[in-house]
N, C-alpha and C positions, 0 to 999 in steps of 0.2 A: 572430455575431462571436466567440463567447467558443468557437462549438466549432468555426470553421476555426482560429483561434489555436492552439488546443488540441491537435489535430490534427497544425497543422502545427508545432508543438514537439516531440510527440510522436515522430512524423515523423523528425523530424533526430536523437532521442534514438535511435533503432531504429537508422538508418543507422550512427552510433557506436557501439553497442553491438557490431553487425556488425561491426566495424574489428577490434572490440576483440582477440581470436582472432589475426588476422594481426599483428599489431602484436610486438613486440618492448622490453626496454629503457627508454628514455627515452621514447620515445615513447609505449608500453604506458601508463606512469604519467601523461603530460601526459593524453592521452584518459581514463585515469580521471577527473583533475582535472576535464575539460571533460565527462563525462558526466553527474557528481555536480551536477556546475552547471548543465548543463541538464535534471534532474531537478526541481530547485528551484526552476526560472523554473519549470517546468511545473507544479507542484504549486500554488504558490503563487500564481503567475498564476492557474490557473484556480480558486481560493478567491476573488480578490479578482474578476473577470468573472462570475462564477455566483453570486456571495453578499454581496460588500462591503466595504468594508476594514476594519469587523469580526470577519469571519470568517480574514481574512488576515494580521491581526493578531495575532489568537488562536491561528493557527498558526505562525507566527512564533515569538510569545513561548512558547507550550508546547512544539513543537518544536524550532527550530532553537536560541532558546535556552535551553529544560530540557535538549537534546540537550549544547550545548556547559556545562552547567551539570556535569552527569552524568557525562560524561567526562574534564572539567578534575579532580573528584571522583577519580575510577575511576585516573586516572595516578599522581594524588599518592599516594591511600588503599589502591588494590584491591579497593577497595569502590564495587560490588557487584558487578563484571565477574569481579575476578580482576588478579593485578599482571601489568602489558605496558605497552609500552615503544612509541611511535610511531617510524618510519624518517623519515629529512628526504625521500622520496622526493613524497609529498603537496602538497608545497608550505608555506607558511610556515607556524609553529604560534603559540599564544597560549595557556599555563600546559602545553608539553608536550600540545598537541591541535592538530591542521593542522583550518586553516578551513575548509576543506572538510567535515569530520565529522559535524559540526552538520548541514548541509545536508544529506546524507544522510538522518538520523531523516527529515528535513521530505518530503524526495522519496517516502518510501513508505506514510509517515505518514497522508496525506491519502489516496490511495487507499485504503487499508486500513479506514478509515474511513468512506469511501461503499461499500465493499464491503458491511460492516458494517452497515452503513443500510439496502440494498437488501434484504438477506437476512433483516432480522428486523422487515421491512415497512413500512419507512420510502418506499414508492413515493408519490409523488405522485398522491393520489387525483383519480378522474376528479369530474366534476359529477353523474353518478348515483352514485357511491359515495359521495360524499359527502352525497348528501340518503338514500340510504339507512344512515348512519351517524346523521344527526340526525334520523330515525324509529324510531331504534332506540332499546328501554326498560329496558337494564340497568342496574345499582344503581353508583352512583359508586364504593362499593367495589370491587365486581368489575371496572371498568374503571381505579380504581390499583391493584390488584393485577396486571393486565398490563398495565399500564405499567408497572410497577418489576420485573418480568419479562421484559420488553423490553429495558428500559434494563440490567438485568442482562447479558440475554444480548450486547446489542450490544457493551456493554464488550468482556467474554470473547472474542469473538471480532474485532475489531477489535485486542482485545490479542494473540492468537493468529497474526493475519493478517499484522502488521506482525513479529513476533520469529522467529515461522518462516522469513523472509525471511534472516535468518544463517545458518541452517544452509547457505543457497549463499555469501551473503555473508564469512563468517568466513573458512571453507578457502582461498577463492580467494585473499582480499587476504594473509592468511599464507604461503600457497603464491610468493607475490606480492613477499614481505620486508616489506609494507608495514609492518605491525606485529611485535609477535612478544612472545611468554606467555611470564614466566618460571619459573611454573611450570604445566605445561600438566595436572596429573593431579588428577582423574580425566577421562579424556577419553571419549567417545561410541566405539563400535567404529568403525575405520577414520576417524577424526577426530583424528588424533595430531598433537600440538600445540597445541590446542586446550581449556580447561577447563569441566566442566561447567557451573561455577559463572558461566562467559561468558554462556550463555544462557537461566540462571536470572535474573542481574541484566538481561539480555534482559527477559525475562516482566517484570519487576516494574517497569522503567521504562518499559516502555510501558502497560502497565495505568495507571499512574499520567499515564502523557499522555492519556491516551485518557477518562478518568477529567475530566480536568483541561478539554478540550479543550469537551464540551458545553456545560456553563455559560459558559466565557467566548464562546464561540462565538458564542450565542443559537440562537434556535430555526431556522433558517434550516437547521442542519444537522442537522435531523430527519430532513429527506425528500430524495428524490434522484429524479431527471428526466432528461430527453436530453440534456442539457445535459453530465450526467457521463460519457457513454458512454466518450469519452475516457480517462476515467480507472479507469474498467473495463478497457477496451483496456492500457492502461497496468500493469494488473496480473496482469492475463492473459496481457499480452507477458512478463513479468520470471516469471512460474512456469515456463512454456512453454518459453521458449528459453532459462531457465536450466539445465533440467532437460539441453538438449538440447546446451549451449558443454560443461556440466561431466563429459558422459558422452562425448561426443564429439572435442571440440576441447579443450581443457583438462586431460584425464588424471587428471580428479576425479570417478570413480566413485561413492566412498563420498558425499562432497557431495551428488552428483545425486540418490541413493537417498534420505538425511534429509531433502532440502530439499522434494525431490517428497512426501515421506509427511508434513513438518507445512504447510506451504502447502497441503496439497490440502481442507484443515478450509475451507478459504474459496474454493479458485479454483474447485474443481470446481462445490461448489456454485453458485457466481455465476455461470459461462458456462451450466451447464443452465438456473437461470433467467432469462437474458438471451435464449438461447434458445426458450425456450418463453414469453418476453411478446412475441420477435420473432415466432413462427408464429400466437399468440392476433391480434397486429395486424395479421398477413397474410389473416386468416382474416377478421377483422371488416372490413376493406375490400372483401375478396372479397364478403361480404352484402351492402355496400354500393353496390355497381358500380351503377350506373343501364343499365336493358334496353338491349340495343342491337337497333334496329327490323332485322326481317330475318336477326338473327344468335341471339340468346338467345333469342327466341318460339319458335326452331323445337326447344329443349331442353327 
């Protein structure tokens, strides 16, 4: 149930993304609104189907509202973004932030996170790894010390996975009127309009979600299963055929190059390894095939 849903959320998110290129105007802007929103069922949905309304919760309140917490922040202050200004084009705002924004963080939020999971060995262990884990005779030590090596690394790169996500994000919706810097220097090469300092406070508030997100979480979102495939999928769609609207269809060269080169800290890895536990479990059934009389004997 949790991964036809998921799927077919998914699904419908792709098809609009699709749109999105053809699109024009008013309408350009309503499909952003509706994609951002079905980002956020989709994220969010599949936290509370895969893990509970603990977990759903806790992305909720870190996300969507640390997100709108950050930004109400960031319009008044300029801190830690940089001072910018929202378009009314978004749809309604609340302290100078369109609600939609929030939900943003949330929609990438959670992927970037089972990404995160998957790559610093949060798989869901099998029944013999597991009794070969509790035959094993290392010192409590040495086993917190990689665990807070772990948990180190999964931050960093969970923080990494989710903020690299502006560097296509930013350009576009700018390019877009959405927003707009009013003072945009110093800017990235080919990134004009834009302040560093955007996606420095990038880095720092998702670290600090990401940071946030485990403990209220609970443990549930240690480990990751088939269940998330989707939201693998999910992020692997948004590296892939961002790279592909912003070089292409779009006119955003420069985007396509920074986005491609800090997203690839996580996507590439994550498809190689999703990859090769898909050939390991082709391989292990293959073992498994039961002889077929007449046909395998004679091999």
């Amino acid at each position: 149930m949790t991964r036809r849903i998921s799927w077919t959320l998914l699904g419908v998110l792709v098809f609009a993304q699709i749109c999105y290129p053809l699109t024009t105007g008013d309408t350009r802007a309503g499909l952003t609104v509706a994609t951002v929103v079905l980002g956020w069922l989709l994220s969010v949905g599949h936290a509370l189907l895969s893990r509970g309304p603990r977990v759903a919760a806790a992305l909720v309140a870190v996300a969507t509202g640390g997100g709108f917490a950050i930004e109400a922040i960031g319009v008044a202050t300029g801190v830690p973004f940089g001072s910018y200004d929202y378009s009314g084009e978004l749809g309604p705002k609340l302290a100078g932030v369109p609600l939609i924004i929030p939900l943003a963080w949330t929609w990438m939020a959670w992927p970037a996170w089972l990404a995160a999971v998957r790559l610093t060995g949060g798989r869901a262990a099998t029944a013999g790894g597991l009794a070969a884990t509790a035959g094993g005779s290392g010192s409590t030590a040495g086993r917190s010390g990689s665990t807070a090596r772990r948990w180190v690394g999964r931050i960093a790169l969970a923080t990494v996975g989710l903020a690299a996500w502006d560097l296509f994000l930013d350009p576009q919706m700018v390019a877009e009127g959405y927003w707009v810097w009013r003072n945009a220097t110093p800017a990235l090469p080919g990134l004009a309009g834009i302040p560093v300092s955007n996606y420095l406070g990038w880095l720092l508030f998702a670290v600090l979600m990401m940071s946030a997100l485990r403990p209220l979480a609970g443990p549930t979102v240690k480990r990751t299963d088939k269940r998330d495939h989707p939201m693998f999928a999910l992020y692997l769609w948004t590296y892939f055929s961002s790279i592909l609207a912003h070089a292409v269809f779009l006119d955003l060269p420069a985007s396509a190059l920074w986005g491609a080169a800090g997203m690839v800290v996580t996507a590439v890895p994550l498809a190689v390894t999703l990859l090769r536990a898909r050939r390991a479990g082709d391989t292990h059934r293959d073992d498994h095939q039961p002889a077929r009389p007449g046909v395998d004997a004679t091999r």
